[in-house]
Structure formats: structure tokens, C-alpha cells
KEKE-3310 file (N, C-alpha, C; in steps of 0.2 Angstrom, whole numbers, plus 5000, padded with zeros to 4 digits):
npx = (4975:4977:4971:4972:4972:4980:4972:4968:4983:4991:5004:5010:5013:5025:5017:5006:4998:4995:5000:4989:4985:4973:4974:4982:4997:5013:5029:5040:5032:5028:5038:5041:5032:5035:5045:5039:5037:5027:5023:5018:5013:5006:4993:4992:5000:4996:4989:4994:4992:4986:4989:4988:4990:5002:5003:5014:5018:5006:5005:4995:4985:4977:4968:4967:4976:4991:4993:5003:5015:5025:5020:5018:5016:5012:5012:5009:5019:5022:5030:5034:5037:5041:5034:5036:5026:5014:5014:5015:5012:4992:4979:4962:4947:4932:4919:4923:4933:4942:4947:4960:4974:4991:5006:5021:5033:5047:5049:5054:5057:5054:5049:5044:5035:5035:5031:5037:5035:5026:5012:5001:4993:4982:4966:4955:4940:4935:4947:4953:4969:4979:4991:5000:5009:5022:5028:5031:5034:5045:5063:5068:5059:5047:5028:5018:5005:5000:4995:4985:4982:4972:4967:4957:4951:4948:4955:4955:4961:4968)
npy = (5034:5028:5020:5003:4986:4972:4959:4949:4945:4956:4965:4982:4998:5015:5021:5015:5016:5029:5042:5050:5065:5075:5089:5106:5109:5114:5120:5109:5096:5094:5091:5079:5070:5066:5057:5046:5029:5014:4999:4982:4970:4960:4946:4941:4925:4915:4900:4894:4900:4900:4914:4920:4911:4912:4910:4907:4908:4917:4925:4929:4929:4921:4914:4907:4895:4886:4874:4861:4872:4881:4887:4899:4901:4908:4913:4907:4900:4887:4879:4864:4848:4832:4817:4811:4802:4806:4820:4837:4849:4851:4849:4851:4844:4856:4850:4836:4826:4817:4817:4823:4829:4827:4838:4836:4831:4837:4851:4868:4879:4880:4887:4896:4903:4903:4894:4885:4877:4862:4863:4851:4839:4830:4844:4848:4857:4870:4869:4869:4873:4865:4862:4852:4848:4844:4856:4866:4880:4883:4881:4865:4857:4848:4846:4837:4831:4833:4846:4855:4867:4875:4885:4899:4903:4896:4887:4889:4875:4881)
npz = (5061:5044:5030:5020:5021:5012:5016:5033:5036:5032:5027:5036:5031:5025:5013:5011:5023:5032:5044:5054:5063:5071:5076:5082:5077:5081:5074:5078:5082:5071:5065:5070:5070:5056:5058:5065:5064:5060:5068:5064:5074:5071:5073:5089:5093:5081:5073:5061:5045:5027:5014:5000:4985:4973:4953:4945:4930:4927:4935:4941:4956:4970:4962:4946:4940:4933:4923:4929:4931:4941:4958:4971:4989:5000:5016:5034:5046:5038:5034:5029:5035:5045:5043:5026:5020:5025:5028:5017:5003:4997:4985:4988:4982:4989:4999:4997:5007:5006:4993:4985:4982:4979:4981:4973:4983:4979:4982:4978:4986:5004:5018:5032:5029:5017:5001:4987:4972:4961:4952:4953:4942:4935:4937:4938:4942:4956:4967:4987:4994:5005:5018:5027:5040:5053:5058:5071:5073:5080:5082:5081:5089:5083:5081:5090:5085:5070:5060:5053:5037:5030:5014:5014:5001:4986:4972:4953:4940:4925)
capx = (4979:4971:4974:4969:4976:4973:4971:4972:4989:4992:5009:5009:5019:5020:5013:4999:4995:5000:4997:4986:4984:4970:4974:4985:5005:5019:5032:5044:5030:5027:5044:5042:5026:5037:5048:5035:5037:5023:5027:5013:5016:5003:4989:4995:5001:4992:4990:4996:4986:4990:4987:4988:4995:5002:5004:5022:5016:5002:5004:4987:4984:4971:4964:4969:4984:4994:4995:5011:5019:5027:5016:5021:5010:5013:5007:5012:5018:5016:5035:5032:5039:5038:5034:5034:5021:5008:5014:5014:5004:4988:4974:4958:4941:4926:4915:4925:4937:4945:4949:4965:4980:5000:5008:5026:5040:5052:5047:5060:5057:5052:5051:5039:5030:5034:5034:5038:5030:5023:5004:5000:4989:4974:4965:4946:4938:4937:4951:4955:4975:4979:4994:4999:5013:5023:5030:5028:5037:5051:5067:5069:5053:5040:5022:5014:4999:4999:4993:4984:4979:4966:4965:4951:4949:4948:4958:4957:4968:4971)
capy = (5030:5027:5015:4996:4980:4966:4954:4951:4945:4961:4971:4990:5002:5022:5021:5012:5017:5035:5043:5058:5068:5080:5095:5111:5107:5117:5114:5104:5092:5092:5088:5072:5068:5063:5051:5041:5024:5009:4992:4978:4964:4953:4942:4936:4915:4909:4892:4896:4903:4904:4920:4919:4907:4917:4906:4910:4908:4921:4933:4928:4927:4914:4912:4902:4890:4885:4866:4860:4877:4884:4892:4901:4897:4912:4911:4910:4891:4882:4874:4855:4846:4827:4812:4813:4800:4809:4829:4840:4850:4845:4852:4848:4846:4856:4845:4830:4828:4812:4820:4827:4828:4829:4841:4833:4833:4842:4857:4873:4882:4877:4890:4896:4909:4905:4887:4884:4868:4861:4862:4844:4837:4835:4846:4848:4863:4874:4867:4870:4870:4863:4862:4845:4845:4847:4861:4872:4887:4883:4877:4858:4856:4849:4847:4831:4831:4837:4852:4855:4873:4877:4893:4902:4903:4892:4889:4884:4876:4884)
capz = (5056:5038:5026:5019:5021:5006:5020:5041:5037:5028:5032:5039:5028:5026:5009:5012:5030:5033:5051:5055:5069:5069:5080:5080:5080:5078:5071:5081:5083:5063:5060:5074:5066:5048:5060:5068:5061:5066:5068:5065:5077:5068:5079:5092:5092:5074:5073:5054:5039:5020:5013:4995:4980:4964:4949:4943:4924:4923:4939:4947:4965:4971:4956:4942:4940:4925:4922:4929:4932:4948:4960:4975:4993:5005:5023:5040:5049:5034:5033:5029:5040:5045:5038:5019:5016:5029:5025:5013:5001:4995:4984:4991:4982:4991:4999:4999:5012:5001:4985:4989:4975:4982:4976:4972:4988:4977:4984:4977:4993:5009:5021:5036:5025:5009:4998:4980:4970:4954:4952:4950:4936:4931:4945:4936:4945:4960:4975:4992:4997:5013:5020:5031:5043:5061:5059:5076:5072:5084:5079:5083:5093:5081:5085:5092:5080:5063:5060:5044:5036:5025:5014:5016:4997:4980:4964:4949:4936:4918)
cpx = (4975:4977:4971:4975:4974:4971:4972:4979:4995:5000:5010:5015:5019:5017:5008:4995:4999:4996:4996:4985:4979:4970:4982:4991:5009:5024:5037:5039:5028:5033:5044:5039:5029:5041:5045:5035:5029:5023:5021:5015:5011:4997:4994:4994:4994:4993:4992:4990:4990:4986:4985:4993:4995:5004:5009:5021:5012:5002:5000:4989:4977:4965:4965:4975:4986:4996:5001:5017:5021:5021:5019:5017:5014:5007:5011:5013:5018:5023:5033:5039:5037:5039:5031:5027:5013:5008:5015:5009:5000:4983:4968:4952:4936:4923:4919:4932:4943:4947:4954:4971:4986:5001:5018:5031:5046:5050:5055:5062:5052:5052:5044:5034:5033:5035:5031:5037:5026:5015:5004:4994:4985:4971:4957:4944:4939:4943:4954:4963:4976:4986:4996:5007:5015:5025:5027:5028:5043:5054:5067:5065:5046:5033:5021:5011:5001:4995:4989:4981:4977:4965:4960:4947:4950:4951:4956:4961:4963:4969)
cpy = (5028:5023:5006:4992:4976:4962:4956:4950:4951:4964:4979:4994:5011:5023:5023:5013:5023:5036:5050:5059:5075:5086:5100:5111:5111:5115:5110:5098:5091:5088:5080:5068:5063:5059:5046:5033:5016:5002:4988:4972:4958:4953:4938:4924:4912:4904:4892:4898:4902:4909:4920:4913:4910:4908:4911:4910:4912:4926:4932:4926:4924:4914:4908:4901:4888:4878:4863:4865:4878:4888:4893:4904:4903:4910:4913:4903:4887:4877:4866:4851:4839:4822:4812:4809:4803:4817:4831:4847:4849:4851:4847:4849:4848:4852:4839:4830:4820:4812:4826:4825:4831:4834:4840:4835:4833:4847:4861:4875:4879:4881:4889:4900:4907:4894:4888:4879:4871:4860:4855:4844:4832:4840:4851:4854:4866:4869:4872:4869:4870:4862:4857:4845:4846:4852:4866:4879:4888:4879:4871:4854:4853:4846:4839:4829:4834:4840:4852:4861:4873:4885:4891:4904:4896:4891:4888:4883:4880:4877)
cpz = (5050:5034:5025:5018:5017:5010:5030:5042:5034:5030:5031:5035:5026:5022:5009:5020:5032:5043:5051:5063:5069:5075:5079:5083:5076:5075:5071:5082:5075:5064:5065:5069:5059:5049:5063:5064:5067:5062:5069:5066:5076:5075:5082:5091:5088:5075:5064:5051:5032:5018:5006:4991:4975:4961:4946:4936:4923:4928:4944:4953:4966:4968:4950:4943:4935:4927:4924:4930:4939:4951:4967:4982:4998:5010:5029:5045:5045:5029:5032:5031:5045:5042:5030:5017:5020:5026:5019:5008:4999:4992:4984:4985:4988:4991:4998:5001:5008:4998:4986:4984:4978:4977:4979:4980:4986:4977:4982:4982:4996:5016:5028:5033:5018:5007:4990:4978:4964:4953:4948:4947:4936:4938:4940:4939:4950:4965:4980:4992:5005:5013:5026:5034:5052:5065:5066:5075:5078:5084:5084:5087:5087:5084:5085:5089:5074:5064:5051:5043:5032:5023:5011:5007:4991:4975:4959:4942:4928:4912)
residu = (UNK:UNK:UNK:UNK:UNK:UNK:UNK:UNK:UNK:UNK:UNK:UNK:UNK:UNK:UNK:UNK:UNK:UNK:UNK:UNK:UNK:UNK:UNK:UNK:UNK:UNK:UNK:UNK:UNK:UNK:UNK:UNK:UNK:UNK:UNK:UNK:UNK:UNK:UNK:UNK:UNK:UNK:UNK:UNK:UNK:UNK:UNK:UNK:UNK:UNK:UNK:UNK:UNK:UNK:UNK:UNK:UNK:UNK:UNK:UNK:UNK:UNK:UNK:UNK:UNK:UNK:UNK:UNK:UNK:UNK:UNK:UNK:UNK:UNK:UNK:UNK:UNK:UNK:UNK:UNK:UNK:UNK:UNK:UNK:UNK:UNK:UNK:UNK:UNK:UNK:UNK:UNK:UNK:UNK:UNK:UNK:UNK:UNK:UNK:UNK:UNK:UNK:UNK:UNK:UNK:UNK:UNK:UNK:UNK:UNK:UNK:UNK:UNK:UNK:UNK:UNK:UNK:UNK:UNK:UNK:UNK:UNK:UNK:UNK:UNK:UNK:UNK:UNK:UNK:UNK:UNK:UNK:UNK:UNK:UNK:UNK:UNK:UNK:UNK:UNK:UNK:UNK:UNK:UNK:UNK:UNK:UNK:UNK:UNK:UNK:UNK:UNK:UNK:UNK:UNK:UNK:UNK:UNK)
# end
């Protein structure tokens, strides 16, 4: 199989991941060959991840943010879920684990792979987003602990 994923949470399509077979087939097995569909069941039981944030104002993916603009926080588990005044999103400064800016709980979307939200302000140089809540991933069951996830890269504002 050949092909590149942008990420480990990437998904599998024929475009971008075709299937080769390197030995000599006729052609009842050619024409199989152009049905084979394959299906990427992920890593097994993640404790969430987010993948990318695009900024709905300029396009960019985990890279710069636009003042006050929508941005849109792709992932995997990362529903907010809980008590408002402990969960939510949050952009973190690097190196200080204190320096943490809400970002408003008028979220537009709210899902388990996807949330929509206003980049709060002022937010000075590089930041981490975190993600802060109970969500398990199964319905009505939420977790005992708060869960909190951190992407793996940094933003900054505009």
C-alpha cells in the first residue's frame, strides 16, 4: 500500500493511499484489484487527541489565529462536557501551566471531533490548546476525572 498521511490521526482514502500488488495477474484478478476498498480502524482506545485548529478567517492550520475570529479545533474525544466553571477550552502559554485564557462557553459546535469558538483576546505569543473536560466517548457515562488534552503543536494570534 503507498501513500502519506498529514498526521497519525490522518484518514485512509483511494486517492491518497492507492494499493499495489507486485506480481503477475490476470485479469479476473485486475478487475478485483480496482474493488478492494481499505478501511482505517484508527489506534486503538485513544485517550483523545486534537489534530489540527484552522482559523476560519485566513484558512491556516495550526498556525496563526485571527483576533476574535472563529476557529475550528478538530480532534478525537474532545466534546466539553462537565462543569462549566472547571471545563472547556483553554489556550495555554508554554512553560507556564498558570497562564491559561478560556475561550468563551458559547461554543457554536460541540461535538466529539469537532468544536467551534471565538479566539479570545489578547493572547501575546506562541500557545498550547488544551481541552478540559468528562467527556468519555460514551453516551451518558461521563468520566470520574477530568481528562485534559494537549496539542502537540503551538499558535499564534494575528
Amino acid at each position: 500500500m503507498g501513500g502519506v498521511l498529514g498526521n497519525e490521526h490522518g484518514s485512509v482514502g483511494k486517492a491518497k493511499n492507492k494499493l499495489f500488488v507486485r506480481f503477475r495477474a490476470l485479469c479476473g484478478l485486475r478487475k478485483i484489484l480496482g474493488l478492494i476498498e481499505v478501511i482505517s480502524e484508527g489506534m486503538a482506545e485513544t485517550a483523545g487527541y486534537i489534530a489540527e485548529i484552522e482559523d476560519a478567517a485566513t484558512g491556516l492550520v495550526n498556525d496563526v489565529l485571527a483576533l476574535g475570529k472563529m476557529f475550528t479545533l478538530w480532534g478525537g474525544k474532545i466534546k466539553i462536557e462537565g462543569d462549566p466553571r472547571k471545563t472547556g477550552v483553554f489556550f495555554c502559554q508554554p512553560g507556564s501551566p498558570a497562564v491559561a485564557v478560556k475561550v468563551s462557553d458559547n461554543l457554536a459546535v460541540n461535538d466529539p471531533s469537532k468544536i467551534v469558538g471565538i479566539v479570545p483576546e489578547p493572547l501575546p505569543g506562541d500557545w498550547y490548546i488544551e481541552v478540559r473536560a468528562y467527556y468519555s466517548g460514551s453516551a451518558g457515562k461521563p468520566l470520574k476525572e477530568m481528562r485534559t488534552i494537549r496539542s502537540k503543536f503551538t499558535v499564534r494570534q494575528a
